[in-house]
N, C-alpha and C positions, 0 to 999 in steps of 0.2 A: 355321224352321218357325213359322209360328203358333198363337199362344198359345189358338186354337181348337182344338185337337187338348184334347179332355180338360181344357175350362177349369174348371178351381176355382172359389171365388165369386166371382162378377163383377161389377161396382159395382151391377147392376140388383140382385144380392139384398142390396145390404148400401144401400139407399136409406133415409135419416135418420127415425125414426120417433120423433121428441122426442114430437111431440102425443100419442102414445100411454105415454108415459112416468109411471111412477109421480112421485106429485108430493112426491117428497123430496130434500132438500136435499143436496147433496152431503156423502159420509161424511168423516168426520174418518182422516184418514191418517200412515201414518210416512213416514219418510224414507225417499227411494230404497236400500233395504241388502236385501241378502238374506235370507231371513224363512225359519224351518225348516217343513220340507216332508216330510210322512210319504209314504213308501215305498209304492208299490200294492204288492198281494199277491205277490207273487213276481218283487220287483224291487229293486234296490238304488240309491238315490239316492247319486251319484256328485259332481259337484258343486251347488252354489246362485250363478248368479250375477248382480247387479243391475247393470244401466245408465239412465241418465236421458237421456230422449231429447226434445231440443229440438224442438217443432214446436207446432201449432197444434191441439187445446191439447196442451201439453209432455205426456207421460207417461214412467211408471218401466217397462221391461221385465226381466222376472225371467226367468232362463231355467236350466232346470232339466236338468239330464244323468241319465240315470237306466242301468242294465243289466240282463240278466235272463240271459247267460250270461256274460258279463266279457269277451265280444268283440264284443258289440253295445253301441252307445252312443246311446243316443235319445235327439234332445233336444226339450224344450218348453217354448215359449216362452210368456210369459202377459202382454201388454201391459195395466198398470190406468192410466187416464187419472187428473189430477193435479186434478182440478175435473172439473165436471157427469156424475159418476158416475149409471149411473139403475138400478142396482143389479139390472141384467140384464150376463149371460155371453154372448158370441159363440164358437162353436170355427169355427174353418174348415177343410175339408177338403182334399183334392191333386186332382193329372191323372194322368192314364195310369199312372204307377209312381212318383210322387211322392206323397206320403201328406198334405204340408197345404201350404200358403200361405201365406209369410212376407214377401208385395208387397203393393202399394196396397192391396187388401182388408183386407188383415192390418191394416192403418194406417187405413183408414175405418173399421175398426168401433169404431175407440177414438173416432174423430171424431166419431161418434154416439153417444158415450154407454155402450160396451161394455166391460166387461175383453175382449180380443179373446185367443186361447189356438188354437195350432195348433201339429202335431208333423213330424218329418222322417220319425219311427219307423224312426231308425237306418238309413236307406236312402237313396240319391243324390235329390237335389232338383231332378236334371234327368229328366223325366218318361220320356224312351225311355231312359234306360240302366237297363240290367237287369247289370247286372255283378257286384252282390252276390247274384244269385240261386244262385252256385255257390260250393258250397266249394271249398279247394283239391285237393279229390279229386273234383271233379264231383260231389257231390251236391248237389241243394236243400239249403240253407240254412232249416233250417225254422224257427227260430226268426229271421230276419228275413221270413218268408215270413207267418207268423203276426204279428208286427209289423206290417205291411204290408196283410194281410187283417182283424187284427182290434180286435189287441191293444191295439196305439197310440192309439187312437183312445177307445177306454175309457178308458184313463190320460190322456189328454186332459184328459179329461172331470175325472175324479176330482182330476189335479193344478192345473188352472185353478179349480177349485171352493176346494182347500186353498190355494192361493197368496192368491188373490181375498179370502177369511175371516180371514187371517193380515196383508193390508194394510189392509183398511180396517177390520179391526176387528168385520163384519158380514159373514153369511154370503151368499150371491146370492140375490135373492131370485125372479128369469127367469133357466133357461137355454136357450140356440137352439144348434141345430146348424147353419150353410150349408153349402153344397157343390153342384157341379154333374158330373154326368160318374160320374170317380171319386169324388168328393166325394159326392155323392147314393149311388153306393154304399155309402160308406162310411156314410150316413146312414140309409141301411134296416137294416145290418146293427147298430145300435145301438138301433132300435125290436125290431130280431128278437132279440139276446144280451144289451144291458143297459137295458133298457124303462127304465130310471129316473134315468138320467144326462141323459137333455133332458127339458125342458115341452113343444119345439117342435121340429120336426124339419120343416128345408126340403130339399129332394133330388130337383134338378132334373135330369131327364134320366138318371135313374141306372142305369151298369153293372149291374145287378140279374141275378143269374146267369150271373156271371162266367166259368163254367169250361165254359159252351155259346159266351156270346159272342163272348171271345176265341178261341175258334178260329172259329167261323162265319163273324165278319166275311175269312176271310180264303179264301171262296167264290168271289170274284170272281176273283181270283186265280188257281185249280183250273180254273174255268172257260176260261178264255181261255189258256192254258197246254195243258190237255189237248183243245180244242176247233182249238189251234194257228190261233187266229181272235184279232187283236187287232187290234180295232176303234180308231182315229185318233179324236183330241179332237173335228173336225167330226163324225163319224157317232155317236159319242155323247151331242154336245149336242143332234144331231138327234132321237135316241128323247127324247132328254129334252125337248126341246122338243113336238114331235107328242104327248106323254101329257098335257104341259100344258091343248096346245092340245083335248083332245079329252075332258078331265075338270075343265074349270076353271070350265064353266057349270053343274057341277049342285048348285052350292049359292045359284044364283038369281043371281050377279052374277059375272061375266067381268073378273075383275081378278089374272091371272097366277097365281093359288095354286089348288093342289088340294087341298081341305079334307078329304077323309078320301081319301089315296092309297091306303088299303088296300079302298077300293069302288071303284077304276081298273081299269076293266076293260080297258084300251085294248091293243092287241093290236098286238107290234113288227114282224111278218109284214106290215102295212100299207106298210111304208116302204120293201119290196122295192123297189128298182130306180132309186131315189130318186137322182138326183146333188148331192151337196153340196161347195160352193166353202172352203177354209180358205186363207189366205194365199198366193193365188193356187194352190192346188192343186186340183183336182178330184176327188172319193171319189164311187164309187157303192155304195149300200147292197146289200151281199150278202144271199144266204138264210143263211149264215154268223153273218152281223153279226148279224141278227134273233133267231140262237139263244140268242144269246150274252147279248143284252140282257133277251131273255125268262129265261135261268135265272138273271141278276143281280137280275132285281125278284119272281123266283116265292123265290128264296131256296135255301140247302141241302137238299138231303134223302139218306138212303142208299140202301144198294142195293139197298134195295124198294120206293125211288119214295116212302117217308116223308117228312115235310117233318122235320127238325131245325131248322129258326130262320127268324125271318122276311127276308125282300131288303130289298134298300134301297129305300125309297119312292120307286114312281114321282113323276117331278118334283123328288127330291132333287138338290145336284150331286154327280156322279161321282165326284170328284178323286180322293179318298183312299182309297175304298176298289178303284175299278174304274182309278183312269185310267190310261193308258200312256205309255211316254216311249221315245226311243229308247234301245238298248242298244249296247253296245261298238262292234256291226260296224255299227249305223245301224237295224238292224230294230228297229218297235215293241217292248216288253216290259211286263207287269206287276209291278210293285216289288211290291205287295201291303202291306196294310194296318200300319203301324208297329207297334202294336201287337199285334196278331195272331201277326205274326212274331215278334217280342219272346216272347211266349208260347210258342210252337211250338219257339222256338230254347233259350229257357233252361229250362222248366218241363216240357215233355214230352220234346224228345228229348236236353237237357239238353246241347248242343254249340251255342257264340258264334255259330258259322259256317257253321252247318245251312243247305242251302241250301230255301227251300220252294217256290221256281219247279218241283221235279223232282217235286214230291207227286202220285199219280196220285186217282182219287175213291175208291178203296178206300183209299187211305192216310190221306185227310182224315178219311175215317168214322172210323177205327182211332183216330185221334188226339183227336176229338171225345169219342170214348166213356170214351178215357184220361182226356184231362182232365174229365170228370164223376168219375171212377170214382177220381181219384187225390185230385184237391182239392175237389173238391164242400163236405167237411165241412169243409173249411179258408176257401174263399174264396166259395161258391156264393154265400151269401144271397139264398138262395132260399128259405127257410121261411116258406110264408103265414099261421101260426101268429101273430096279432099282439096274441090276447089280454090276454097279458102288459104290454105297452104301453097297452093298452087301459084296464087295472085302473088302471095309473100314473095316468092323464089327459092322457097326451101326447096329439099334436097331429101326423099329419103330413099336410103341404103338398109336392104333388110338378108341376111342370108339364115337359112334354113335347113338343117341337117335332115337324108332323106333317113337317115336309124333314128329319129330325134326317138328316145324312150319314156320321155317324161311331157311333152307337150305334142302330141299326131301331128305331124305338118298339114294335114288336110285342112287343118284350120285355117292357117296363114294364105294354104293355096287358095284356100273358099274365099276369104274376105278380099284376096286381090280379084277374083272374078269379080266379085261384085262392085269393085271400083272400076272396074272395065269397064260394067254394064254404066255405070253409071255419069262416068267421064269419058265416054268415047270412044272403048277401045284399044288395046294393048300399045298399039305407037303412041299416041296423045298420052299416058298412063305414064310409058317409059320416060318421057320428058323429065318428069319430075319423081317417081318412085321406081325403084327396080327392086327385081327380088330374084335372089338366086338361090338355086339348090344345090347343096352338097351331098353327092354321093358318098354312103360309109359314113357320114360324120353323125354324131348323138348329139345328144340337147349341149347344146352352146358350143362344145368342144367335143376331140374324143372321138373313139371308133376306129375304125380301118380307113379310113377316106382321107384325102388331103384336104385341111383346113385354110380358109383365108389367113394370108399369112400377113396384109397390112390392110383391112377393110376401111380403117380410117383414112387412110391415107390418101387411097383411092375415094374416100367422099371429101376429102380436101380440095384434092383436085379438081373432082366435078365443082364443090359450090366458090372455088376461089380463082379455077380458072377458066370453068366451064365444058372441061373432059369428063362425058358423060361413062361410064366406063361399061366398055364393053365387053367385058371376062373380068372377074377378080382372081386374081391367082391365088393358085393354093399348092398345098404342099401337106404331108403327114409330118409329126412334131420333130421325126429323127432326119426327114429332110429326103428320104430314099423312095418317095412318092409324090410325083407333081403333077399338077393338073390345073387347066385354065375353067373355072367357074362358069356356065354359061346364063346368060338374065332368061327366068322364067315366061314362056314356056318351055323353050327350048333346051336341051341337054348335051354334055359332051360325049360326042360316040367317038370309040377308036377306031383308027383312019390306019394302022399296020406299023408296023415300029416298035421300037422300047415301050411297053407300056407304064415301064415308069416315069416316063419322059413328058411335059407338058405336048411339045408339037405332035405324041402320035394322038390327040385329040383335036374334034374338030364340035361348033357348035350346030347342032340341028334342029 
């Protein structure tokens, strides 16, 4: 499976920002040994252990075991590079039901200059196993469930800051949160419960109302199951293709992306009767097919025609959340979204082997409502409340691909409305959080669209010298498509010129 699924931070947010570096010398250090490490609040440090790790440049990793009922074992690690220390913190976040990132990322951020500090939070570090989520009596685990939603990530914080002060002698004087996915959740949920653990908080693409998403995304699925309509890969890269082709001019230049899918008005009824060729086979688009793909991009709603979450953006790809594949006897089927299921199987109906192919849409509703109703106060982070953060002087920086195919930006967009409403208004808002959309870009990374190509960098700048940024640039990975980002609401429209070119856009 691809490490797209729910990617953690990814080299684009941990891209080298020396020039923006405080201009001191590298801190005087002990030897690689273990260093004591105070207890967070209702947890017991279990062991301290140090290794010296060869690389370029070499650094000490301390990695810390802590518990909080003596059958959970959390570990955290805190990488301090050994030279050109710049006396800023990095934590990094997880994917799916991994809580952090202890690969490349974890290892560039020291390469830059970072203590780098990330947690397992006591839970597998392969992102679809959900195994710890049941005791041995079938119940939630609620105390790795709290780990996992909240907890960890705070002692992150608290014990990468203790370690950090205890080797070099000096306390941090920058700390940044990354994350993408779940990582970005994990990153809201620390401007919303402990405003004062980051300077900078980056949280791209973030699971933000967790206990809607996870089951919504798993729509497509209900859909095509109870519609007994399972539309073949050809006839859904064909809606996918026709919404392209038929929303891709209206932001002035015809270059394969549809820059706000959520004003796609395009209509899958069009593509009645259509014959499309897949490896030598021929499909014709039914009135069926057409339903199916319209209630996949209208999204869930219940049994009063309510919307509950938003679809997946027209022009996204399919794959993971809708796509089909043959089953046992040869007939297509809908696997349904990894994680979704994950969710539905261990946390609402609390059984490995629940099957969710059989869910009818009264049973989806039922279960949606559960998971608000049961974890809300545990994993929602959904509180638009962000005052509190606000007083701190943190900083957060969130960008959101408008193809995201695994997390609907509708989300992200919803919960910044509701921090409007509730803090005064999109200027007062911008002060301290911004959020921008990438046209063409998928979950985290990816797509046809130019990506941020240094988003950390740019939140350096705002919380160290107070340049709030007004465009993040971007760029597609091979470099042959730029474009300047614009902060949500507004979007880049082309103004005439190279549309490869950053200047022919402008922010509207």
């Amino acid at each position: 499976m691809r490490r797209l699924l729910f990617a953690a931070a990814v080299p684009l947010l941990l891209t080298t920002v020396t020039q923006l570096a405080p201009s001191a010398a590298a801190a005087a250090t002990t030897s690689c040994t273990s260093v004591p490490v105070p207890a967070p609040a209702g947890a017991k440090i279990e062991s301290v252990q140090a290794e010296r790790k060869i690389d370029t440049p070499s650094y000490c990793q301390i990695t810390v075991t802590l518990t909080h009922s003596g059958s959970d074992h959390v570990k955290v690690a805190v990488a301090l590079p050994e030279t050109g220390w710049t006396g800023r913190l990095q934590a990094l976040g997880g994917s799916a039901y991994a809580a952090g990132e202890f690969g490349a990322p974890f290892v560039q951020a020291v390469k830059n200059g970072y203590t780098a500090v990330t947690t397992d939070a006591g839970v597998s570090l392969n992102g679809l196993d959900t195994t710890w989520a049941l005791t041995a009596d079938g119940k939630v685990d609620q105390t790795l469930l709290t780990n996992f939603a909240t907890r960890s990530v705070h002692e992150e914080a608290l014990i990468g800051k203790a370690v950090t002060e205890r080797y070099y002698h000096r306390p941090v004087t920058y700390s940044y949160w990354t994350g993408c996915s779940t990582g970005g959740r994990q990153g809201y949920s620390e401007a919303q419960n402990h405003p004062g653990d980051f300077d900078g908080i980056l949280a791209n693409a973030p699971a933000v109302e967790w206990t809607q998403f996870a089951v919504a995304t798993l729509w497509p699925q209900i859909v095509m199951n109870q519609s007994h309509d399972f539309p073949s890969t050809c006839v859904l890269s064909a809606f996918r293709t026709a919404a392209v082709q038929a929303c891709d001019a209206r932001d002035g230049v015809t270059n394969g992306i549809v820059d706000r899918p959520d004003e796609c008005s395009y209509d899958p009824r069009g593509l009645i009767g259509t014959k499309v060729v897949c490896d030598g086979q021929e499909f014709t688009v039914t009135a069926a097919d057409a339903e199916v793909m319209r209630k996949i991009w209208a999204g869930p709603t219940d049994e009063y025609g309510h919307k509950l979450w938003s679809g997946l953006p027209k022009g996204a790809d399919f794959t993971w959340l809708a796509g089909t594949q043959p089953g046992p006897d040869g007939t297509l089927v809908a696997p349904g979204f990894p994680v979704a299921v994950k969710w539905v199987q261990s946390f609402l109906e609390k059984q490995a082997d629940f099957d969710t192919s059989k869910l009818t849409y009264a049973q989806f509703t039922d279960l949606f409502r559960q998971s608000v109703r049961e974890y809300d106060d545990v994993i929602g982070t959904s509180d638009p409340d962000l005052s509190a953060f606000r007083r701190s002087g943190g900083k957060l920086l969130t960008f959101v691909g408008a193809n995201d195919q695994l997390i609907p930006p509708g989300g992200t967009l919803r919960y910044r409305t509701q921090v409007e409403w509730t803090m005064g208004g999109a200027q007062r808002v911008n002060d301290f959080y911004r959020l921008f959309f990438a046209p063409g870009v998928e979950h985290c990374f990816g797509g046809g669209g130019p990506e941020p190509t240094n988003p950390l960098g740019a939140l350096v700048d705002w919380v160290e010298h107070g340049k709030a940024p007004a465009t993040l640039a971007a760029a597609t990975p091979d470099g042959t498509q730029k474009r300047d980002l614009c902060p949500y609401p507004k979007v880049s429209r082309y103004t005439g010129g190279d549309p490869a070119v950053a200047s022919s856009y402008r922010c509207r």
